[in-house]
N, C-alpha and C positions, 0 to 999 in steps of 0.2 A: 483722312478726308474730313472737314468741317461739316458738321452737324447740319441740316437746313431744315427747310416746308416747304414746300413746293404747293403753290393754291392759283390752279388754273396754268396763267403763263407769270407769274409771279414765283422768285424763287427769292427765300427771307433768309438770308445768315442768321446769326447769337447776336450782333449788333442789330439787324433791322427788327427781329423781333423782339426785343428791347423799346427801340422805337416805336412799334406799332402799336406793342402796350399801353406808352405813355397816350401816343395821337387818341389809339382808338376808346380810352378811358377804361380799360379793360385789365390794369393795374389792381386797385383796387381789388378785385374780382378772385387775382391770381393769388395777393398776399392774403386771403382769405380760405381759400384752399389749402395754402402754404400752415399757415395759421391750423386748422383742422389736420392736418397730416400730424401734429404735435400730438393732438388730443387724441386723434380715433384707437390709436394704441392700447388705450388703458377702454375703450368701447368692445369686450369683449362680445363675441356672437356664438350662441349654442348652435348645435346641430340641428336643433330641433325649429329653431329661428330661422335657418337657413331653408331648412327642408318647407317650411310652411310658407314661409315668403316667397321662394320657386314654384309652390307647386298648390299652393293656399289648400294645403293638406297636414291635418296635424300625423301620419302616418306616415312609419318611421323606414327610412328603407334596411337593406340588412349588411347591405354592405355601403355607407357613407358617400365612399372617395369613388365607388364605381358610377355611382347616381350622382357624379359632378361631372363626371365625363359623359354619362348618356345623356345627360339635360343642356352641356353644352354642342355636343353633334346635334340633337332634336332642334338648337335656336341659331348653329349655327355661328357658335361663337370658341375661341379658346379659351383653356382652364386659364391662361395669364389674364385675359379681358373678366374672365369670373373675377378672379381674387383680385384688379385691381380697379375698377369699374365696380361691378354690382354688388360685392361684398361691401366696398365704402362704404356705396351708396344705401345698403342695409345700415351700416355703422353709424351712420349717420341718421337718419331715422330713430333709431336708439336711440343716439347723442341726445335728441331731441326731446323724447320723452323723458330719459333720467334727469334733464336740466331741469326742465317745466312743466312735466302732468301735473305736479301738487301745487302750481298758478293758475292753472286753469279757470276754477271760480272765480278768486279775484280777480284775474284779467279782463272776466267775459264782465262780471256787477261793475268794473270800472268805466267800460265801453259800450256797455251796454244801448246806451243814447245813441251813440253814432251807428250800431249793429242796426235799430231798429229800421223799419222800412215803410214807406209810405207811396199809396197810388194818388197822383193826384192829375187837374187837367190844366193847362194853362194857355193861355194867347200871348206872345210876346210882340212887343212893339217895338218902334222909335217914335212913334209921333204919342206925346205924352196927352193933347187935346183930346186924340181919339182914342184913346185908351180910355181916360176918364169917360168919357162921352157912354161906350160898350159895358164898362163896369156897371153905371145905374142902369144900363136898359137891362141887364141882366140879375141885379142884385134887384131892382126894382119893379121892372117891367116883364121878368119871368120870360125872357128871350134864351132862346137854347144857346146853354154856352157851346156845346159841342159844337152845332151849326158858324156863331161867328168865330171859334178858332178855326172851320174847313175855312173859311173868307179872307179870318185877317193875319193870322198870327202868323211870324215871319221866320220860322224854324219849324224843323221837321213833325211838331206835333200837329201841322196841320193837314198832314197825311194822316192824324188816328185820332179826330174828332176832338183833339186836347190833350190826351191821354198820354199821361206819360208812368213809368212804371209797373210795380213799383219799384223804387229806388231805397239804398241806404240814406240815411239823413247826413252823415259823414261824406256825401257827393254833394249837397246842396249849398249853395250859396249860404253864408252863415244867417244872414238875414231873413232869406224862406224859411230854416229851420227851422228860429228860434219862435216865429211866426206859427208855422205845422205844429209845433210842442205846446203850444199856448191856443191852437184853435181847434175849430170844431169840424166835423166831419159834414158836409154841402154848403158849409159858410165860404161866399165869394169876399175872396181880401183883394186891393190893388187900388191904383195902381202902384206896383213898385218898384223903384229904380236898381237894379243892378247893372253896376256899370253904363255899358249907352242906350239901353233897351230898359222898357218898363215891363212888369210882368202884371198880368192878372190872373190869378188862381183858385185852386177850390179843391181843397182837399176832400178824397174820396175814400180809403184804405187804407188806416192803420195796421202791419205788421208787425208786432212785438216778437223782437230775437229769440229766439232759444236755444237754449245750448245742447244743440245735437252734434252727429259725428262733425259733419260739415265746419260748421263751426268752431270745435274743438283743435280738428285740425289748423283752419287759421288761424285760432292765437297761439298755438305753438309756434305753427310760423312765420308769426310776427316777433313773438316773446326772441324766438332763435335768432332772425337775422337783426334785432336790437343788440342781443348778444353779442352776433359776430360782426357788427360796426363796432363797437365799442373796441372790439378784442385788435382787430386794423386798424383802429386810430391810435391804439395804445405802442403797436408794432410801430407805425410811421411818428410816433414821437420818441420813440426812444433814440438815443444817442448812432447813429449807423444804426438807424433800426432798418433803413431800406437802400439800399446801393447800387448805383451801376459800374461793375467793375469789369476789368479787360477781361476776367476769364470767367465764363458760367460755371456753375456747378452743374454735376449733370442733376436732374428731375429726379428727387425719390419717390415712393408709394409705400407708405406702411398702412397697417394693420393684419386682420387676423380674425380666427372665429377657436374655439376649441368645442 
């Protein structure tokens, strides 16, 4: 009997789900896993890696292979879903750290601009007259900005008095940025065109990034899946680097822990 998926009232051969691949963009994804099954082989995992990642205990049980089988009755899961699911998925975590813990620095000093964060309040418009018009009674006439963005401002910060953040500067319009990096903290700038809306703003809270756990973990996990585009681009240029042929191979799963 041919292999299938059955999803809902949906039933997918080796040809649809080929298809569904391509449709659903979800290609990419697979030759990337594909890709990782190469590598995690030589991603060896200790006992002791295993036992603290289950159990975020560095204490060591006395029999290994019996405290695989109680922790998978306790979750409810089989020893094949351990070793080929959550051990990976260990394996990979690893992978990560021995590619790029020693980037870390440089990655965070190179991004750092875009990490940093900023509260600020703004009024957005369309009508560029009345924009200008609110910015002098504000910047001049000492009118609560908070009160005319509950009035005018035509997006959601008019529900938090202006208030928006804070935010990364890597979210902002290049223009607000390079504006926030160069201004001062209650200086009203505006009006300014992004795209069909004018903005008027004022920064309130600067956030300067720091490289805590949080952090750390995201540029790994940027540095990584940089990594692994490069590593599927390199797959889908080679020569039959990627094929649809009449016959599937069945799915393998390596790796391993000692």
């Amino acid at each position: 009997m041919e292999a299938c998926l059955k999803i809902g009232n949906h039933l997918l051969t080796g040809e649809q789900l080929v298809s569904s691949l391509v449709r659903y963009k979800l290609l990419e994804s697979l030759i990337g896993h594909v890709v990782l099954d190469d590598v995690l082989p030589q991603v060896r995992l200790t006992q002791e890696e295993v036992v603290r990642a289950l159990t975020g205990s560095a204490q060591m049980p006395e029999d290994f292979d019996q405290f695989l089988v109680q922790w998978c009755e306790s979750k409810g899961v089989s020893p094949v879903y351990v070793k080929t699911v959550v051990l990976r998925d260990l394996q990979v975590r690893k992978l990560k750290r021995l590619l790029f813990a020693d980037r870390i620095e440089a990655e965070f000093l190179r991004r750092k601009q875009d990490l940093d964060q900023i509260g600020f309040r703004r009024i957005k418009f369309t009508d560029l007259a009345l924009a200008e018009e609110l910015y002098f009674q504000i910047r001049d006439d000492g009118v609560d900005f908070a009160v005319l963005a509950q009035q005018y401002s035509q997006d959601f910060e008019r529900h938090t008095e202006g208030l928006i953040g804070p935010v990364r500067f890597s979210t902002l319009p290049s223009e607000i940025a390079r504006l926030f990096r160069s201004g001062q903290v209650g200086e009203v700038y505006g009006p300014i065109q992004i795209q069909d809306h004018f903005w008027i703003v004022r920064p309130e809270q600067f956030i300067f990034a720091r490289l805590n756990d949080s952090v750390r973990s995201e540029l790994i996990e940027h540095l990584f899946m940089e990594w692994l585009r490069s590593q599927i681009q390199l797959v889908k240029s080679l020569p039959n680097g990627v094929q649809v042929q009449g016959i599937l191979p069945h799915a393998t799963t390596k790796g391993g822990f000692q």
